[in-house]
C-alpha positions as CSV (number, residue, x, y, z in Angstrom):
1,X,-199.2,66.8,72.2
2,X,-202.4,69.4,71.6
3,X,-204.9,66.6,72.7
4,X,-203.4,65.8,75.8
5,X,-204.9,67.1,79.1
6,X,-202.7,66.9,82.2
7,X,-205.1,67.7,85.6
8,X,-202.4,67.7,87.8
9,X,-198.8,68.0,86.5
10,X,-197.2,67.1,90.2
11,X,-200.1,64.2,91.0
12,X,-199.1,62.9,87.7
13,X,-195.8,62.5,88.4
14,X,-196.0,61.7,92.1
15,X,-198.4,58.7,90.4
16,X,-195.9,57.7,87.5
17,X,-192.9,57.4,89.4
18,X,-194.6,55.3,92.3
19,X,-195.7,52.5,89.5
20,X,-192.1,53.0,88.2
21,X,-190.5,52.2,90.9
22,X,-193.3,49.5,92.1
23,X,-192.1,48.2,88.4
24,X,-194.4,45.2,86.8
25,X,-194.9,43.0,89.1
26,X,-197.1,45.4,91.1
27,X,-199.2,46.8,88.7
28,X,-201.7,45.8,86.1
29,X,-204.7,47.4,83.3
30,X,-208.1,48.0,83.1
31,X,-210.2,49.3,80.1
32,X,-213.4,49.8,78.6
33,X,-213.9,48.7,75.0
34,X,-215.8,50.1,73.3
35,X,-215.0,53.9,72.4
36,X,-212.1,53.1,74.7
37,X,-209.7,50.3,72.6
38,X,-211.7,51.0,69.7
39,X,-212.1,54.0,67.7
40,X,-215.2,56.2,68.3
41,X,-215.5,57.6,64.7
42,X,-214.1,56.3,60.9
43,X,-214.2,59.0,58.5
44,X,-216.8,61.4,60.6
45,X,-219.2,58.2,61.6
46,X,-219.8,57.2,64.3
47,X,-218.1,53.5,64.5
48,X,-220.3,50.7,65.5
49,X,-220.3,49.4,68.8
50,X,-221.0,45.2,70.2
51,X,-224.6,46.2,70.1
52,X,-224.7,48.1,66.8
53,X,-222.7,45.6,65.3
54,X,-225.7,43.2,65.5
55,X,-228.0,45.5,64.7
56,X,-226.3,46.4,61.3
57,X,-225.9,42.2,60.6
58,X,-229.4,41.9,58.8
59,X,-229.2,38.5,60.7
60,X,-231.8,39.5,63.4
61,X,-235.6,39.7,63.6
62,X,-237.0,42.5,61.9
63,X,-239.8,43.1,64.3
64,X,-236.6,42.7,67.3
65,X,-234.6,45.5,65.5
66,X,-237.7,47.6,65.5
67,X,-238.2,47.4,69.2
68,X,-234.3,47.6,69.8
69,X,-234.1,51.1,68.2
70,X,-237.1,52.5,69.8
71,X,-235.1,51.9,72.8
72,X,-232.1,53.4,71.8
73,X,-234.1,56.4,70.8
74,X,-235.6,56.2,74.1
75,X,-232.9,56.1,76.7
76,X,-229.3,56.9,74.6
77,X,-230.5,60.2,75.3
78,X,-230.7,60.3,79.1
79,X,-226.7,58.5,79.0
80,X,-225.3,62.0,78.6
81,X,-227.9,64.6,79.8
82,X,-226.4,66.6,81.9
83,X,-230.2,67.8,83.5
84,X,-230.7,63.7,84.9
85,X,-229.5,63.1,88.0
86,X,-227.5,60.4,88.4
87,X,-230.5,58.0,90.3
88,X,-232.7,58.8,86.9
89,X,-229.6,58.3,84.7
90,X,-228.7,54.9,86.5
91,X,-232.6,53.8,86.6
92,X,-232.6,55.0,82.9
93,X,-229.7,52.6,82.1
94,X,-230.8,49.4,84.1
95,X,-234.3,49.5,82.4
96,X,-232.9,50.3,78.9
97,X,-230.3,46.8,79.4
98,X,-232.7,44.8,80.4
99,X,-235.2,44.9,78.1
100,X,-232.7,45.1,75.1
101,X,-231.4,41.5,76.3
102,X,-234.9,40.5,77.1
103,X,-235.4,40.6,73.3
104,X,-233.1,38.3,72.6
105,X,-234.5,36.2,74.5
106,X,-238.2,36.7,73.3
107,X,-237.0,36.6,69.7
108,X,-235.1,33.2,69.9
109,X,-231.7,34.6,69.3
110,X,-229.0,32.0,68.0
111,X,-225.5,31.9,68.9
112,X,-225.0,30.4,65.5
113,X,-225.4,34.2,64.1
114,X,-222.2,35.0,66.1
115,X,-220.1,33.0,63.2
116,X,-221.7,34.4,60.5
117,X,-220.2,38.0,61.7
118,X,-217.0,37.3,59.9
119,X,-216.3,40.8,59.4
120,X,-217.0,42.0,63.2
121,X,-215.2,44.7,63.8
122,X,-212.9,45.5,60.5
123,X,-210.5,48.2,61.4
124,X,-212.1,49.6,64.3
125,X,-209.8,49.5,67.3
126,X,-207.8,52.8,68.0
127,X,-204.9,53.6,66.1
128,X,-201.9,52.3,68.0
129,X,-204.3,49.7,70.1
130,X,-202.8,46.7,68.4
131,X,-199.4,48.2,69.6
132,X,-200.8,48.3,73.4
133,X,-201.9,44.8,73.0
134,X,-198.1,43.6,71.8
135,X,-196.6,45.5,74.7
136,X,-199.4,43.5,77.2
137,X,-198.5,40.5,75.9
138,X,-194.8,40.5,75.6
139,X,-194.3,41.7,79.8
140,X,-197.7,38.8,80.4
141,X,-199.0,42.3,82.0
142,X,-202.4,41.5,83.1
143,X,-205.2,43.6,81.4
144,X,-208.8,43.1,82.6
145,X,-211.5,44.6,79.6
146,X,-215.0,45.5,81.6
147,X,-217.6,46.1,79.2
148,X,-220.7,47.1,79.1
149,X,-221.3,46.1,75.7
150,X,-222.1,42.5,74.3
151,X,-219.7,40.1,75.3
152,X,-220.1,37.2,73.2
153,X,-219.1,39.4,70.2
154,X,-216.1,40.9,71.9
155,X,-214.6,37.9,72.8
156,X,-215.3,36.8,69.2
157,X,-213.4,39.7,68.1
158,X,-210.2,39.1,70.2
159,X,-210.0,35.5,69.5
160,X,-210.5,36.1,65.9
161,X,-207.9,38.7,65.5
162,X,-205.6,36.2,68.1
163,X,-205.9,39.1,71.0
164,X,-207.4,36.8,73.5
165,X,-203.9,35.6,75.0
166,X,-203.3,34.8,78.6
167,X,-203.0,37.6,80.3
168,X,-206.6,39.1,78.8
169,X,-209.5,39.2,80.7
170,X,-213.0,39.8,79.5
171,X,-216.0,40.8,82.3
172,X,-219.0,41.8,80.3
173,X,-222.8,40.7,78.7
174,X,-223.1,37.1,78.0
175,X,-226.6,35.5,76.6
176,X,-227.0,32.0,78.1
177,X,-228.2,29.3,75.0
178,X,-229.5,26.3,75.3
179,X,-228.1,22.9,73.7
180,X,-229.5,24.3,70.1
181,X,-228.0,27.6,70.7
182,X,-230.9,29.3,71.4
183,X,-230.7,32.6,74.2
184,X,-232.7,31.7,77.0
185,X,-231.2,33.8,79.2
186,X,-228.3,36.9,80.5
187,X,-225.9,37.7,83.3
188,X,-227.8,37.9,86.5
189,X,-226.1,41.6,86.6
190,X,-226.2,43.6,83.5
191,X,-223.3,45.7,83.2
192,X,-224.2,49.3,82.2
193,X,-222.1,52.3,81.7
194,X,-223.3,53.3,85.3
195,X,-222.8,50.4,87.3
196,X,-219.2,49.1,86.8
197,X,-218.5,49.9,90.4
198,X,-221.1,47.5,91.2
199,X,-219.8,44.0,89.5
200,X,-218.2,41.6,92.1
201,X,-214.8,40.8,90.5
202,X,-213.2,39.0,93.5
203,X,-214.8,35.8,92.2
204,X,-213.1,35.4,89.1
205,X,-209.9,34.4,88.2
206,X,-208.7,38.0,87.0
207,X,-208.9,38.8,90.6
208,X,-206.7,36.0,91.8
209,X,-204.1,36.9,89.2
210,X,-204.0,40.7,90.4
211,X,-204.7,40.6,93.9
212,X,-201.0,41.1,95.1
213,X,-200.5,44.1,92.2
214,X,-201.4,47.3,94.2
215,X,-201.3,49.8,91.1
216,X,-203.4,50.0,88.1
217,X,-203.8,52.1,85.0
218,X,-207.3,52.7,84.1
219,X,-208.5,53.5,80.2
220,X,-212.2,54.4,80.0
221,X,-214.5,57.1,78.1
222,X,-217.2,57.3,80.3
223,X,-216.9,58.8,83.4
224,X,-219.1,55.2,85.1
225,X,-215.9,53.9,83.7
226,X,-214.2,55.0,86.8
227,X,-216.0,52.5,88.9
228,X,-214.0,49.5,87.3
229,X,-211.7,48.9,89.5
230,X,-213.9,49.6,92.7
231,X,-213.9,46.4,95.3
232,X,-209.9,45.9,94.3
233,X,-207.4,48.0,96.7
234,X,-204.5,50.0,95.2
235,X,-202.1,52.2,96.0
236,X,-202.0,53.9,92.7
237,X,-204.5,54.7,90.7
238,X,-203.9,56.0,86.7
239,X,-207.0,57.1,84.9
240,X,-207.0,57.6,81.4
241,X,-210.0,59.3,80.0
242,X,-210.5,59.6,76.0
243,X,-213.5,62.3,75.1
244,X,-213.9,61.5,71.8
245,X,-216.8,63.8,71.2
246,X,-218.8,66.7,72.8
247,X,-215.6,68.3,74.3
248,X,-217.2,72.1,75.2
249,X,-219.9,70.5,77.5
250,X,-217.8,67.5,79.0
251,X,-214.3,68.4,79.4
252,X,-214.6,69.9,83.0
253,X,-216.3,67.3,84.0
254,X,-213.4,64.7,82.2
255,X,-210.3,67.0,83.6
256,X,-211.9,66.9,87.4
257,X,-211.9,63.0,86.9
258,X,-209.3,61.6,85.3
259,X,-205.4,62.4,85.5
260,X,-205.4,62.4,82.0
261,X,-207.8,63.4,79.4
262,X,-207.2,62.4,75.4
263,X,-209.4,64.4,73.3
264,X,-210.7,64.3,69.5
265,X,-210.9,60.7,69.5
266,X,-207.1,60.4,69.8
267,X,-204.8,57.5,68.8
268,X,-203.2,54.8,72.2
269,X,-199.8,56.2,71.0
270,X,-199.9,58.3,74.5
271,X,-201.1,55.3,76.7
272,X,-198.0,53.4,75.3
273,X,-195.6,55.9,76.0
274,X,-196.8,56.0,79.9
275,X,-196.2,52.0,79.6
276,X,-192.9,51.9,78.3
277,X,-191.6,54.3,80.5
278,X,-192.9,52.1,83.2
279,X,-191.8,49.0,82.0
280,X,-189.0,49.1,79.7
């Protein structure tokens, strides 16, 4: 396959045939969501994200959607220059998430605009991701979605498309509401694409589920992504990187990080393979 990136042909197997032998019981997935399980681009557009998704509603504020863009124009910027040091990048990042879920708050954001998004996210998880989801559910694998992106849509999205079985876990951005449904508050600890080594996962019940399976594969498209499984020991560690754009001034960066690297916004048709061959 031409968009397939091996870093290290004898790691890679050394790692494979350790979870293969290890077999099910020992191992469990991690992933990102968005640009991860769902597509980065539809037809040369960029495909909306959790965040974008509201944005694109007409349900919100105008006046909120002013100030949420000026923000994006601000820091989306400083995600990927490659001049920022991580410290600014990281700063950068913090600031920019809490002041975008600050305006929910300050513009009296309903949940009640959740069920209005009937549509969500038509046709925008990666080709084959539905496939992934079957195989999950039919071994009861356990797969744990971090996300920096906006949780109470995402988990609308999986229940609505019956996804949220199980073995699904879902550790992201959650508004608090009041008894009218109104925001009035967030998670005490934003998740950002920079920080997911920082979120304490031994309190929830994902981590009691997985704490005896040493082995993990890991699907991400950021290289913070790398940080999800950090406070849980393995033995085995599988990254899976997909560099959907921008390939000439990130892929050196992608192939000395992950073990492998799916370019051009490929399909979960690879990832699949790896898991069958595992499991089956």
């Amino acid at each position: 396959m031409g968009n397939i990136i091996i870093r290290d042909k004898t790691e890679f197997q050394r790692k494979l045939a350790a979870i293969k032998k290890d077999g099910l019981s020992e191992l469990h997935v991690v992933s990102d969501f968005d640009r991860t399980l769902t597509k980065a681009f539809i037809a040369g557009k960029k495909v909306i994200s959790s965040y974008s998704l509201l944005r694109e509603s007409g349900y919100l504020d105008p006046e909120l959607l002013e100030k949420d863009q000026a923000l994006f124009n601000k820091y989306y910027p400083m995600e990927s220059d490659i001049f920022l040091s991580e410290e600014e990048k990281y700063q950068a990042m913090a600031e920019w998430w809490a002041k975008h879920y600050q305006l929910f708050v300050e513009y009296g954001f309903n949940k009640n605009i959740l069920l209005k998004l009937s549509d969500d996210y038509k046709n925008i998880l990666r080709d084959s991701t539905l496939d992934l989801f079957e195989i999950l559910a039919k071994t009861n694998l356990p797969l744990l979605i971090f996300s920096a992106g906006m949780g109470d849509i995402i988990k609308l999205f999986l229940e609505r498309n019956n996804l949220l079985t199980s073995n699904i876990h879902l550790i992201s951005n959650f508004l608090k509401y009041d008894n009218s449904g109104k925001a009035i508050g967030y998670n005490s600890k934003l998740i950002h694409v920079l920080n997911k080594n920082e979120i304490e996962i031994k309190d929830k019940g994902y981590y009691k589920e997985i704490a005896g399976r040493k082995n993990v594969i890991l699907l991400g498209d950021n290289l913070g992504d790398l940080g999800m499984t950090a406070g849980i020991k393995h033995e085995v560690v599988f990254t899976v990187g997909f560099l959907n754009e921008r390939e000439e001034e990130l892929l050196e960066k992608f192939k000395d990080s992950f073990d492998v690297v799916i370019l051009g916004d490929g399909s979960m048709d690879y990832v699949n393979g790896l898991l069958k061959n595992i499991l089956f």
